[in-house]
C-alpha positions as CSV (number, residue, x, y, z in Angstrom):
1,X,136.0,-16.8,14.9
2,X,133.5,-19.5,15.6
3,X,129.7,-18.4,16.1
4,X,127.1,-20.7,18.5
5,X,124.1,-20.9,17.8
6,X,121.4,-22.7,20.1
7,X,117.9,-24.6,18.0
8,X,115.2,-25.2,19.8
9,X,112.5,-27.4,18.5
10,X,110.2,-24.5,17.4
11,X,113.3,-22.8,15.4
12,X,114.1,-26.4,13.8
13,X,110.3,-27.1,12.9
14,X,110.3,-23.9,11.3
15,X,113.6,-24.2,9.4
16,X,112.1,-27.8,8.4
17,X,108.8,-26.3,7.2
18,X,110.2,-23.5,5.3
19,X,109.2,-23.4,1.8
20,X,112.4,-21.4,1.4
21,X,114.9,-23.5,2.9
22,X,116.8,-20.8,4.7
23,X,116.9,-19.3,7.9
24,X,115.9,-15.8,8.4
25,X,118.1,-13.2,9.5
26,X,116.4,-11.3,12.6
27,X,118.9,-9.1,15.2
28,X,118.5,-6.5,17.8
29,X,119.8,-3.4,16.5
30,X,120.8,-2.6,20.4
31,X,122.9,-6.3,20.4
32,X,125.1,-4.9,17.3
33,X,125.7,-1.5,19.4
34,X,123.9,0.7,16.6
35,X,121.7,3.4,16.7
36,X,119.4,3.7,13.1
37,X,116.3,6.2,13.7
38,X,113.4,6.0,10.6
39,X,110.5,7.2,9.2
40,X,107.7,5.7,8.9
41,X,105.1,6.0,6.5
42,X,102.1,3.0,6.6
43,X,100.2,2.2,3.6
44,X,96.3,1.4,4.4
45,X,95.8,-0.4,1.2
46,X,98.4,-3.4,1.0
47,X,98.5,-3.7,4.7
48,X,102.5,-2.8,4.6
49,X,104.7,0.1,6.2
50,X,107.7,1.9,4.5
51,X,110.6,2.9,6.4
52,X,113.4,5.6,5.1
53,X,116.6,6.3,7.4
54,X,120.7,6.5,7.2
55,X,122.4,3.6,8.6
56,X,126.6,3.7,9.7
57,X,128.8,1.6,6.9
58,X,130.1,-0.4,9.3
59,X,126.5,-1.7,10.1
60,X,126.7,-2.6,6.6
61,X,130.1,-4.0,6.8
62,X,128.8,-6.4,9.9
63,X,126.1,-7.7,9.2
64,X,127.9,-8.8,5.9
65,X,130.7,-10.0,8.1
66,X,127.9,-12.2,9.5
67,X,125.3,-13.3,7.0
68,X,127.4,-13.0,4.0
69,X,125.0,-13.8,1.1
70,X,122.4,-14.6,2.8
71,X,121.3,-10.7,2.9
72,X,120.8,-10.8,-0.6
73,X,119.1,-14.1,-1.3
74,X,115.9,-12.1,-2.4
75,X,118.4,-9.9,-4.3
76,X,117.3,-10.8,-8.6
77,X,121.1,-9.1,-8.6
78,X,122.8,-11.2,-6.2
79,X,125.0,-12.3,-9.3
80,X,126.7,-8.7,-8.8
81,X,127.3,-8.9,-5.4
82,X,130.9,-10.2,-5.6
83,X,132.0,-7.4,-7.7
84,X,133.8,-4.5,-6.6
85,X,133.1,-1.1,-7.5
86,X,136.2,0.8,-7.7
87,X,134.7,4.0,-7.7
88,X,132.4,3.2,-4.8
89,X,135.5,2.3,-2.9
90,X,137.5,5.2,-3.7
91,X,134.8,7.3,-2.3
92,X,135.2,5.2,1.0
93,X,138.5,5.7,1.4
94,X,138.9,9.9,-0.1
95,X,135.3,11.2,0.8
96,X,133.9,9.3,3.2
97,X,131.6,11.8,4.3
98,X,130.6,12.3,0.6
99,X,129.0,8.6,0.2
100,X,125.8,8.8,1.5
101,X,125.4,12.1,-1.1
102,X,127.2,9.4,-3.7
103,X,125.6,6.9,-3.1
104,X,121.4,5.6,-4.2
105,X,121.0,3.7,-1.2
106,X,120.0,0.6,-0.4
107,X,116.1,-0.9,-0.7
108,X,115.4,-4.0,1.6
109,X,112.5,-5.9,3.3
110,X,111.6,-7.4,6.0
111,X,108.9,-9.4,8.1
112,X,108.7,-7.1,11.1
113,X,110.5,-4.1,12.3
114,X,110.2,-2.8,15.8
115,X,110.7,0.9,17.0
116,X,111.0,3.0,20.1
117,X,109.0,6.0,21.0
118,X,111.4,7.9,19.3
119,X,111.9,6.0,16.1
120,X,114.9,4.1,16.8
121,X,115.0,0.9,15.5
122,X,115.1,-1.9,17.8
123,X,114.2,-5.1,16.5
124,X,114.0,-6.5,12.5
125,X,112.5,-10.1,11.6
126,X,114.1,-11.3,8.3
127,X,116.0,-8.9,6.8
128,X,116.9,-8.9,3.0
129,X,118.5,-6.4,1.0
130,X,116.9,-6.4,-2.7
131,X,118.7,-3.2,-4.0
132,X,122.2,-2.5,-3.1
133,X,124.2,-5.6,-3.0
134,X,127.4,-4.0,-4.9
135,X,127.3,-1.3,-2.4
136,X,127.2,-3.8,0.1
137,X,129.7,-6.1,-1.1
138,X,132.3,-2.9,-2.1
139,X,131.5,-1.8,1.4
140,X,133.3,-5.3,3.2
141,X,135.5,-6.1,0.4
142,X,137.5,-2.0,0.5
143,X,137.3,-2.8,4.2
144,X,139.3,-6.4,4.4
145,X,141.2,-5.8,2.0
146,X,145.1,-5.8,2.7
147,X,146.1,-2.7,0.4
148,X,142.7,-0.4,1.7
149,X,141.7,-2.1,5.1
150,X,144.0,0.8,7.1
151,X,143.4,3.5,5.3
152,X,139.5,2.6,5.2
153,X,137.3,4.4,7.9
154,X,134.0,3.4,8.1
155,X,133.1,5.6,11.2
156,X,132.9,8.8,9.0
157,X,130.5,7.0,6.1
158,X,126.6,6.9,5.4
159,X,124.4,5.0,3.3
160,X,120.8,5.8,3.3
161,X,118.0,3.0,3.6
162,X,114.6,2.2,2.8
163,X,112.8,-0.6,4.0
164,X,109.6,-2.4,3.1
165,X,107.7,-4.1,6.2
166,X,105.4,-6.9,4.7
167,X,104.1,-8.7,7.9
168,X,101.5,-11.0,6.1
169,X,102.8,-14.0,5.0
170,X,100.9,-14.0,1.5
171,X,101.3,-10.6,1.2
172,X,105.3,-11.4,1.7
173,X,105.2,-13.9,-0.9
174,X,103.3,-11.9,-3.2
175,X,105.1,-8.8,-2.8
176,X,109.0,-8.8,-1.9
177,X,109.3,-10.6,-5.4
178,X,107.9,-7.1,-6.7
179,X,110.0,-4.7,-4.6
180,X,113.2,-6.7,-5.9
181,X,112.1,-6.8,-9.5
182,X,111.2,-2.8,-9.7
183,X,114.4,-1.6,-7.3
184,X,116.3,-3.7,-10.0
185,X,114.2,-2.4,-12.9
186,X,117.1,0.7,-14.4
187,X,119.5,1.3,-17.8
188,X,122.8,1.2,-17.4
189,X,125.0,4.4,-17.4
190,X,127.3,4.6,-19.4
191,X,130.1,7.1,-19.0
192,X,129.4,8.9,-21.9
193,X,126.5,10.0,-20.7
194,X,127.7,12.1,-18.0
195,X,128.7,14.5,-20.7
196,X,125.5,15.2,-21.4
197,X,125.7,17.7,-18.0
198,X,129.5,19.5,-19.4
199,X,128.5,23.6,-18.9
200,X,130.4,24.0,-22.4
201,X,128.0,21.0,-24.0
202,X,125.1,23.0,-22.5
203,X,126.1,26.4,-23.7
204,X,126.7,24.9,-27.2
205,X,123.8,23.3,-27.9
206,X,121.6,26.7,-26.5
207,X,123.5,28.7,-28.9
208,X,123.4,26.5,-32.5
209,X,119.3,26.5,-31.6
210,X,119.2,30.2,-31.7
211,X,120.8,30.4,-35.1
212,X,119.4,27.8,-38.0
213,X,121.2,26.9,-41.3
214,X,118.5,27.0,-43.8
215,X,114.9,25.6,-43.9
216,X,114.2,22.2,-44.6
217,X,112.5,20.5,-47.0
218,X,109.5,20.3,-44.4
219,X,109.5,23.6,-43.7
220,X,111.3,23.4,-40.4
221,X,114.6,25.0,-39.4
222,X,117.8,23.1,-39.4
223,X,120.8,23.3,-37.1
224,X,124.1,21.6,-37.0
225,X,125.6,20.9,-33.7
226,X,129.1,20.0,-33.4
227,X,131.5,19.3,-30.7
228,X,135.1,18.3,-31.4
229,X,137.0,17.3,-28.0
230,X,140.8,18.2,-28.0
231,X,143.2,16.9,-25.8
């Protein structure tokens, strides 16, 4: 598929200028044949707006098609964005109307995002998506694939998404860094840790602290809580 694109000398001055050296990704949403309706909510002090909606998968999936990495080049995770997430894309494929209830959404930013009346999105000056590059990556990568590509429907999948309008060029500058660094700013999981929810864990643990073993040395009560796990 070859794309055409058309410079003018106001879009190559600013392409020369930039201190970024990349070109920003702008779009109609009405050109890509989408519908995304938001809430706003505008924040007095740092002269930005935050906007919170659900956007279709296969958005996701074409914009990627599109831009590739250059979604996520604000992204202090971009590093992850090549690497699949098996669960993610089992979800895609089995429960696709379970992923926007699966999934923690994507954060992004942008320069300018305009709406209709009723809230729909219309038009979005550099886009970047700080938080949620794996789910964007998984997203186009269970799609092309050869084994999951047919049995992949991205019609009947969600993801939600929150963006941060920073018009001001030194407040941009100043602040998408921020938004990056503190989406990114979690532990890991580890699996383990899910077990920490079992009902029988739960039920364990709240019946060893109703019965102590003898009193400690520090006069407190002591109780031994064990858990084998058997096949």
């Amino acid at each position: 598929i070859a794309r055409i694109h058309y410079w003018g000398l106001t879009r190559w001055g600013e392409g020369v200028s930039s201190k970024t050296k990349r070109e920003p990704i702008s779009f109609n949403f009405r050109d890509l044949s989408y519908k995304v309706r938001l809430i706003s909510l505008e924040n007095q002090t740092k002269n930005i707006k935050t906007h919170l909606g659900i956007i279709p998968t296969q958005l996701l999936y074409d914009l990627y098609s599109i831009y590739n990495v250059r979604l996520l080049e604000n992204n202090v995770r971009v590093h992850l964005q090549r690497k699949n997430n098996s669960d993610m894309g089992k979800t895609l494929i089995n429960e696709p109307e379970m992923f926007v209830s699966y999934n923690n959404g994507l954060s992004a930013t942008c320069k300018e995002l305009i709406k209709d009346e009723d809230g729909n999105a219309l038009y979005i000056n550099d886009l970047q998506i700080v938080n949620g590059g794996q789910t964007t990556a998984t997203i186009y990568y269970t799609k092309t694939n050869r084994k999951t590509k047919d049995i992949c429907d991205l019609s009947k999948s969600f993801v939600q998404i929150k963006i941060t309008e920073v018009p001001r060029k030194a407040d941009h500058e100043e602040l998408v860094p921020k938004v990056s660094q503190y989406s990114n700013t979690q532990n890991a999981v580890k699996k383990s840790d899910f077990y920490a929810t079992d009902p029988k864990l739960i039920f364990t643990e709240k019946y060893t602290k109703q019965n102590f073993v003898r009193p400690s040395e520090s006069k407190q009560n002591v109780f031994y809580y064990l858990w084998f796990n058997c096949c």
